[in-house]
Backbone as CSV, one residue per row, in Angstrom:
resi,resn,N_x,N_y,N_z,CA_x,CA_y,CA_z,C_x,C_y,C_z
1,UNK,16.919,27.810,-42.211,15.718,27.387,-41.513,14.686,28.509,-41.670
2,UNK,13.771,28.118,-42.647,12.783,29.270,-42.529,11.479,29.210,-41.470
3,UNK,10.502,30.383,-41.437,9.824,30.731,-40.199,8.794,29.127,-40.299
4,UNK,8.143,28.609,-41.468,7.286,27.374,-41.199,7.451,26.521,-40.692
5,UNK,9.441,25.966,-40.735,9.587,25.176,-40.261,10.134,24.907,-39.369
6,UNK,10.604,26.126,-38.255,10.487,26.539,-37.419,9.017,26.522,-36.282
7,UNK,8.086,26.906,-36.970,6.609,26.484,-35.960,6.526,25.314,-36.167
8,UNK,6.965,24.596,-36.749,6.681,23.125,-37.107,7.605,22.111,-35.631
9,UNK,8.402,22.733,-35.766,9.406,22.427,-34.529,8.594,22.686,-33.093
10,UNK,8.751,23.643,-33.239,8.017,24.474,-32.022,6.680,23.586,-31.505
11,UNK,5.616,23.334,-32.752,4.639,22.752,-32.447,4.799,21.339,-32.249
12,UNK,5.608,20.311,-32.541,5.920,19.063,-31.849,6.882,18.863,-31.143
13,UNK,7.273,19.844,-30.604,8.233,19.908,-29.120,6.824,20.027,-28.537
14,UNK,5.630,20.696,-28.623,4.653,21.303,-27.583,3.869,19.793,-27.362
15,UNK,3.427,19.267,-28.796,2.889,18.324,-28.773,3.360,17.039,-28.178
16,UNK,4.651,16.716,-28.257,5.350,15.338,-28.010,5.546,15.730,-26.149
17,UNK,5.477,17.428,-25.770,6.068,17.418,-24.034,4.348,17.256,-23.338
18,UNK,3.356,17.690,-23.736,2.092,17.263,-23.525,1.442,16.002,-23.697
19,UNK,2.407,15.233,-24.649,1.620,13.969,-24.795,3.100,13.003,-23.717
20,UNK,3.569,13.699,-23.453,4.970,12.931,-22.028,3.951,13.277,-20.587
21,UNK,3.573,14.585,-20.697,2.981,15.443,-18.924,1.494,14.522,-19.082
22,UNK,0.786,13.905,-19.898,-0.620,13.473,-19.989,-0.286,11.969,-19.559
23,UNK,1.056,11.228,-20.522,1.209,9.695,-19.539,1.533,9.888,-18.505
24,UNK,3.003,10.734,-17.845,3.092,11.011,-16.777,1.940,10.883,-15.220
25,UNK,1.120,11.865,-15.975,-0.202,11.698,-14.650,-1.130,10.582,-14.646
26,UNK,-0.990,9.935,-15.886,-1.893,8.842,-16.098,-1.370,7.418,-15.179
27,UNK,-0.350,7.802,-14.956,0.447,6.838,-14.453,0.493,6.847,-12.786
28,UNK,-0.202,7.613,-12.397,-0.357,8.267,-10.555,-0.556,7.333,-9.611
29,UNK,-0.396,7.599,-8.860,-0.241,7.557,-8.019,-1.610,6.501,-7.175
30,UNK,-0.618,5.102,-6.328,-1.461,3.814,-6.422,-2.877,4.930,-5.350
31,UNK,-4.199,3.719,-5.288,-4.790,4.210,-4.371,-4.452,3.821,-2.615
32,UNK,-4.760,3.980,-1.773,-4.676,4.212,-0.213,-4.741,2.435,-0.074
33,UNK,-5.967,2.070,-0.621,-6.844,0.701,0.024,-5.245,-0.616,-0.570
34,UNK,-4.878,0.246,-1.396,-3.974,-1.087,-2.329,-2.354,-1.232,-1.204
35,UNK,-2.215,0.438,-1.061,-0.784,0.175,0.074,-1.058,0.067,1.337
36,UNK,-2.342,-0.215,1.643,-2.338,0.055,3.520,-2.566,-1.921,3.680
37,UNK,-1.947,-2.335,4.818,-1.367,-3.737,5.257,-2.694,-3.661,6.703
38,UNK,-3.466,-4.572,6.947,-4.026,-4.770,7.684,-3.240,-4.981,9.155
39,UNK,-3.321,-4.958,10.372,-2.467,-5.389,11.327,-3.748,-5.880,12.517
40,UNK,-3.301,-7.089,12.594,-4.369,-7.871,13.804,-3.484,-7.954,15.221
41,UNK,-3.971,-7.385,16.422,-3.251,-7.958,17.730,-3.968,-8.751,18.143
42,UNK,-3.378,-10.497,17.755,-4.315,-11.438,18.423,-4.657,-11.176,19.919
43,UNK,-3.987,-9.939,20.646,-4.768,-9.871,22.205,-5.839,-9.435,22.175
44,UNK,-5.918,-9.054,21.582,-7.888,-8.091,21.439,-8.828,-8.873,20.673
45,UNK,-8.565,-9.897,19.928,-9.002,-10.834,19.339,-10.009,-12.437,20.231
46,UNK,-10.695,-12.425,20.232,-11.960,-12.618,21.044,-12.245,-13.804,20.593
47,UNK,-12.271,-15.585,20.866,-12.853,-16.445,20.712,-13.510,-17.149,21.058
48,UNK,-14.934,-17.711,20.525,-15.714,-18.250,21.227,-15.273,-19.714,21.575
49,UNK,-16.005,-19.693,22.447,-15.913,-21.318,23.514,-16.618,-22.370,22.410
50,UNK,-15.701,-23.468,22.510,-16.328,-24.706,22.042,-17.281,-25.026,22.328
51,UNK,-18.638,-25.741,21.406,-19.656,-26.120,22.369,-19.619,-27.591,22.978
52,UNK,-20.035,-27.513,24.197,-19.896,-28.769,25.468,-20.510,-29.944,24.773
53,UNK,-20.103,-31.427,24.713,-21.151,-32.556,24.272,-22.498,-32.482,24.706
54,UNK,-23.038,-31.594,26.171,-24.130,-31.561,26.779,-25.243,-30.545,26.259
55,UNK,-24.310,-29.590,25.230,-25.492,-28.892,24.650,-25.820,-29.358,22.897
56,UNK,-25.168,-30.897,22.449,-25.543,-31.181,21.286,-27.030,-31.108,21.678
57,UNK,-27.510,-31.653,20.618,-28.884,-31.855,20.566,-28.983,-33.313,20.442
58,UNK,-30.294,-33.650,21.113,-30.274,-35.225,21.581,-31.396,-35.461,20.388
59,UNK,-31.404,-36.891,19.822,-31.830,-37.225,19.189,-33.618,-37.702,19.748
60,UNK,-34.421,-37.276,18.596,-35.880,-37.118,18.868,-36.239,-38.542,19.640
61,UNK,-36.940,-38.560,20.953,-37.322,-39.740,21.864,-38.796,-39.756,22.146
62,UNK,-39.605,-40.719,22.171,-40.668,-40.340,22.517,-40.642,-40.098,24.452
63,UNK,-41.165,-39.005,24.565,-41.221,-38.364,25.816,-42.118,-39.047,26.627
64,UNK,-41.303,-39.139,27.797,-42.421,-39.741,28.980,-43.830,-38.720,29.277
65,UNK,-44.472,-39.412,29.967,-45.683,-38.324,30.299,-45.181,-37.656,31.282
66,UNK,-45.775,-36.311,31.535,-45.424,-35.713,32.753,-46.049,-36.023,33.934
67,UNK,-45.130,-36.078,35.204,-45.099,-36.621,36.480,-46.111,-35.029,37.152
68,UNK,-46.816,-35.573,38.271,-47.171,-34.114,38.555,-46.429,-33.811,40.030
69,UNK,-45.148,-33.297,40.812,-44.689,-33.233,41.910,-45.311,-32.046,42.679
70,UNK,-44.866,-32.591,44.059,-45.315,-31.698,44.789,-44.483,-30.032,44.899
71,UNK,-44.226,-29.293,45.475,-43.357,-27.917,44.804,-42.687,-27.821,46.469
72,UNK,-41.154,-27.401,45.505,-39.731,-28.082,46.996,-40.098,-26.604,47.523
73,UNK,-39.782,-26.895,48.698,-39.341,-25.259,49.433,-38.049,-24.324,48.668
74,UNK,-38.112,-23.144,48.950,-37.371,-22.241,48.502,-36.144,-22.503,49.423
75,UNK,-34.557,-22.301,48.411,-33.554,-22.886,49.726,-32.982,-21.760,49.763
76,UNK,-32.449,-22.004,51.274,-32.051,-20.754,52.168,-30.783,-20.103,50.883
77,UNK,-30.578,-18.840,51.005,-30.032,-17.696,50.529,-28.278,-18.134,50.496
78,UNK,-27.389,-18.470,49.694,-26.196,-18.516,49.754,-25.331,-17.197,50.120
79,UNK,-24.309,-16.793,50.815,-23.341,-16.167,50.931,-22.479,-15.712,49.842
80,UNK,-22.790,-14.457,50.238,-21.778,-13.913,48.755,-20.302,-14.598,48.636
81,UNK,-20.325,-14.783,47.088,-18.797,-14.716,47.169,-17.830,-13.875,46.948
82,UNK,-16.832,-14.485,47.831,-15.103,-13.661,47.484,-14.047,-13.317,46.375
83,UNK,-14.256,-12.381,46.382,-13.363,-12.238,44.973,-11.730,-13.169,45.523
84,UNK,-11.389,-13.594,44.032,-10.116,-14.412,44.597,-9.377,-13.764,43.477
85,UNK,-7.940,-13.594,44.003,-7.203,-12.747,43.654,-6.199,-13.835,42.929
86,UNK,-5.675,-13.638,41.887,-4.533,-14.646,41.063,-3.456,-13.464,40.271
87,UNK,-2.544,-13.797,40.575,-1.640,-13.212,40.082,-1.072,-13.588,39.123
88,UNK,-1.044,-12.484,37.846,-1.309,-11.868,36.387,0.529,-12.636,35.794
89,UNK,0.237,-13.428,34.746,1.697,-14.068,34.145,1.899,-12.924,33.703
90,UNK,3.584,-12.841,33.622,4.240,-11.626,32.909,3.691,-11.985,31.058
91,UNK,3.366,-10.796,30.361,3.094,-10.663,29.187,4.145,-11.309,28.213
92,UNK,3.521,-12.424,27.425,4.420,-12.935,26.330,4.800,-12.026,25.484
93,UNK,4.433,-11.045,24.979,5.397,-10.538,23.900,4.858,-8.721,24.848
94,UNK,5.664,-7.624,23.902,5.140,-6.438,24.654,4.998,-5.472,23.118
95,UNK,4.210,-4.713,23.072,4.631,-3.618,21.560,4.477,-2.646,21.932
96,UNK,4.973,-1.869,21.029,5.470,-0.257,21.054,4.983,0.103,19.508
97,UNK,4.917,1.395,19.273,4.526,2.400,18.142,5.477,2.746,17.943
98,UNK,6.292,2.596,16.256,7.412,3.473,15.937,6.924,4.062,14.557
99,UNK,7.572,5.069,14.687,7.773,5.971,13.515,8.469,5.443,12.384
100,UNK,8.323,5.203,11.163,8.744,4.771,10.109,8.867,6.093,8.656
101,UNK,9.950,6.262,8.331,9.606,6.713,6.897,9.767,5.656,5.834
102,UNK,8.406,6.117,5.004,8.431,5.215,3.929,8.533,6.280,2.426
103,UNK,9.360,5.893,1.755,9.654,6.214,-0.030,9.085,5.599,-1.098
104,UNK,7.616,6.350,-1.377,6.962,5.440,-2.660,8.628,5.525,-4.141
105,UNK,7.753,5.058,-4.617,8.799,4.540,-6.228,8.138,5.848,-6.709
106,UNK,8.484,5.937,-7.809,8.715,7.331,-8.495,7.556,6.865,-9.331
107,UNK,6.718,7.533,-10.003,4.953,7.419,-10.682,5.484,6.521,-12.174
108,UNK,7.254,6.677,-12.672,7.557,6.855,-13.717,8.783,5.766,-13.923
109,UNK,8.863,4.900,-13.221,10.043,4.202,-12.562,10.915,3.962,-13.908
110,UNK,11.006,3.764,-14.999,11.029,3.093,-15.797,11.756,4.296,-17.137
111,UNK,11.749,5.504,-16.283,11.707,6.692,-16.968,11.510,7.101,-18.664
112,UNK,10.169,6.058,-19.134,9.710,6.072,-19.884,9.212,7.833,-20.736
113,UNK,8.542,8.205,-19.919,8.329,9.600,-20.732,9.036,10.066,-21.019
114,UNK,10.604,10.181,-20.471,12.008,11.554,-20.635,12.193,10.760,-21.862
115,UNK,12.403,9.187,-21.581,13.003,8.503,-23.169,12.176,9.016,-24.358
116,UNK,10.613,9.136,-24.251,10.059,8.939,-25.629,9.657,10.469,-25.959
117,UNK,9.935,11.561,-25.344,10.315,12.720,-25.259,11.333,13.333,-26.142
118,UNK,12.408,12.952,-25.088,13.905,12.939,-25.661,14.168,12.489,-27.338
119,UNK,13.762,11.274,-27.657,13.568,10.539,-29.054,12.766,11.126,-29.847
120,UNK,12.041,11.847,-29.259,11.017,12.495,-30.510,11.906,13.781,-30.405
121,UNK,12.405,14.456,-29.700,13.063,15.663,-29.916,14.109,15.363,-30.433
122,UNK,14.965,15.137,-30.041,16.379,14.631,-30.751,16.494,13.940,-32.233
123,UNK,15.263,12.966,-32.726,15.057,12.488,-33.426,14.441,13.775,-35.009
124,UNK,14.076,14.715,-34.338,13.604,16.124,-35.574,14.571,16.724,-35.317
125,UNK,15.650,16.768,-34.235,16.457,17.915,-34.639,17.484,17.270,-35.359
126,UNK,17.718,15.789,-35.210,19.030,15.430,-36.125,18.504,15.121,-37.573
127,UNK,17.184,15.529,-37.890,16.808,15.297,-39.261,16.660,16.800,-39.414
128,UNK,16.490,17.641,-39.001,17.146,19.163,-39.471,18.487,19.705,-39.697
129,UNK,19.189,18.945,-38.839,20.581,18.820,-39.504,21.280,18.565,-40.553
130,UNK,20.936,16.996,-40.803,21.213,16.302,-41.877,19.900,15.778,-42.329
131,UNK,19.280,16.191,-43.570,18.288,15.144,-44.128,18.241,13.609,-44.548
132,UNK,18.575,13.095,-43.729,19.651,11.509,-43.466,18.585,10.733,-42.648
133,UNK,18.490,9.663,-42.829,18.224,8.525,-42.207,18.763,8.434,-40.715
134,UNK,20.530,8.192,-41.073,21.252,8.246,-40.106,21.600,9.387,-38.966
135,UNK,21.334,10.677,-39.591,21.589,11.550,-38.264,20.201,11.969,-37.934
136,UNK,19.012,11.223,-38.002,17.283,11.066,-37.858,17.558,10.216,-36.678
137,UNK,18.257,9.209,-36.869,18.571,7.746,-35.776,19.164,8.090,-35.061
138,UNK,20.573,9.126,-35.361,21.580,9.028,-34.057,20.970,10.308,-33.360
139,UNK,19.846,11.300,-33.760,19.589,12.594,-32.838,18.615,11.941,-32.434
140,UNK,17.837,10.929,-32.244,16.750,10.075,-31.941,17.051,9.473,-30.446
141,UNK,18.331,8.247,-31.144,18.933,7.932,-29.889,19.542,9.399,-28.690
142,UNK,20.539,10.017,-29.278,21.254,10.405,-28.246,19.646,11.602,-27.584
143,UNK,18.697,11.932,-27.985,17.539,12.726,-27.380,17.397,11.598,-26.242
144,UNK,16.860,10.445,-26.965,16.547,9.418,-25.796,17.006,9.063,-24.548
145,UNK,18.327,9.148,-24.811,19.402,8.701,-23.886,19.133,10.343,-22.994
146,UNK,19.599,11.288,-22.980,19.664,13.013,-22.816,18.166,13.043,-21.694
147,UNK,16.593,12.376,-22.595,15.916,12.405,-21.984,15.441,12.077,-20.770
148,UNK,15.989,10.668,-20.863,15.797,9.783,-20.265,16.999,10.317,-18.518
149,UNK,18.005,10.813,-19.184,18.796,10.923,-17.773,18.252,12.695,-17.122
150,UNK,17.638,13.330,-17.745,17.016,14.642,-17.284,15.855,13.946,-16.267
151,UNK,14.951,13.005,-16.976,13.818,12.523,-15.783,14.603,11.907,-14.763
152,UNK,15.318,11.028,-14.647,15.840,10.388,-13.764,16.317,11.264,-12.549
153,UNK,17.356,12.313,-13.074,17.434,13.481,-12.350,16.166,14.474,-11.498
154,UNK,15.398,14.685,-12.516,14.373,14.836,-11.782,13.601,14.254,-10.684
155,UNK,13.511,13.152,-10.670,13.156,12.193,-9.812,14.075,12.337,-8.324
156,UNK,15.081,12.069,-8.714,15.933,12.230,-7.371,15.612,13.446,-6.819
157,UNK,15.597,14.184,-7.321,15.274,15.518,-7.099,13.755,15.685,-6.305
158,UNK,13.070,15.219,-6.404,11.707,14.987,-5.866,11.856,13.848,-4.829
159,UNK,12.295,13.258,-4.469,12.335,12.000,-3.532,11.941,12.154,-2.695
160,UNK,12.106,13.593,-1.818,11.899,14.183,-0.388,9.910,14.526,-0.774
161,UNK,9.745,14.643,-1.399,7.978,14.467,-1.629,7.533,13.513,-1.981
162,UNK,8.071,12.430,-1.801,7.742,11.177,-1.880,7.173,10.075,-0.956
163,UNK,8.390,10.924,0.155,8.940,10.709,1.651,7.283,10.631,2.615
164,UNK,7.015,9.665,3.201,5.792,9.722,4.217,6.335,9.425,5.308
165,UNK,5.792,9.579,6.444,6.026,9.276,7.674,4.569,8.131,8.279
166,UNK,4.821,6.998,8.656,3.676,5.775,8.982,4.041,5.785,10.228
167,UNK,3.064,5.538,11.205,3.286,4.769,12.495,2.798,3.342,12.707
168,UNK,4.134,2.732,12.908,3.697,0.896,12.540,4.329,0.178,13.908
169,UNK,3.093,-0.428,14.153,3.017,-1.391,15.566,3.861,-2.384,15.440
170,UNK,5.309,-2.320,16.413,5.922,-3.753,16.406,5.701,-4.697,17.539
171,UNK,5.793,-5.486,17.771,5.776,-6.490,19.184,7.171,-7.601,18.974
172,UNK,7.284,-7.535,20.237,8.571,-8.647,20.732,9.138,-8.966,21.762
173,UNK,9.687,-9.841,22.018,9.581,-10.373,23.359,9.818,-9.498,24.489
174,UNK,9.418,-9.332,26.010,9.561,-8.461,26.743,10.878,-8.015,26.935
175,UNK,11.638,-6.921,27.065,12.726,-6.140,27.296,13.091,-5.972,25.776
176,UNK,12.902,-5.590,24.879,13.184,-5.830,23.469,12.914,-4.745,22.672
177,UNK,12.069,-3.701,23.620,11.529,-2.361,22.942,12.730,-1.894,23.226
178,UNK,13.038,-0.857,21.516,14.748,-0.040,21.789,14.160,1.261,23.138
């Protein structure tokens, strides 16, 4: 193995692990708006009143003339009223705030980069071996395979930074909160 083809090595190990770390990041991480789940508590949820048959609108009439009356006295002052007190139905459902951890998927699920990594490495070193077709194919495959289980490893290995902590509103019937 002389020194040229030696940098030659050198330089598409550099090239093939930069063009793995460039899909890698290309592949990142979803945005916020795509994983966050809306949550509605129909109790806070506010609907308006039907409108009454008495406030349709009446169909155009020709109007009487106006009457001219005499003007009523002012009527005596009503008495305040009493507040009336009704007692409150027990709450149909009740909720609580729990803590959840959630585990995104790995940026790489598919562990595509270690494979096409692995295959390009394995694939020049078994054609430095043997100038063969066949040990081009089988250092190709077994890189691939090699690669492919180094990312995977890696991955597990990272899981715990993956790891989020959410606080997600449950509701259910009363006595039901753990």
């Amino acid at each position: 193995m002389n020194k040229s083809m030696l940098m030659g090595v050198v330089a598409g190990v550099g090239i093939a692990t930069a063009g793995g770390v460039a899909g890698f990041a290309l592949l990142g991480k979803q945005a916020p708006a795509e994983q966050e789940v809306a949550m509605i508590n129909p109790a806070q949820v506010e609907v308006a009143p039907a409108p009454t048959p008495a406030a349709a609108p009446a169909v155009a009439q020709a109007a009487p003339a106006p009457q001219r009356t005499a003007p009523k006295p002012a009527a005596a002052p009503k008495p305040a009223a009493q507040p009336v007190q009704v007692a409150a139905a027990p709450p149909a459902e009740e909720c609580w705030d729990e803590e959840v951890a959630v585990t995104e998927d790995p940026k790489d699920q598919h562990a595509i980069a270690g494979t096409a990594i692995g295959a390009v490495v394995g694939g020049k070193l078994g054609h430095e071996v043997n100038d063969s077709d066949f040990s081009t194919a089988a250092g190709a495959a077994a890189g691939a395979f090699i690669g492919r289980r180094i990312q995977r490893h890696v991955q597990e290995n990272n899981e715990e930074q993956r790891t989020t902590t959410q606080i997600v509103q449950r509701c259910g019937p009363p006595g039901s909160r753990p």
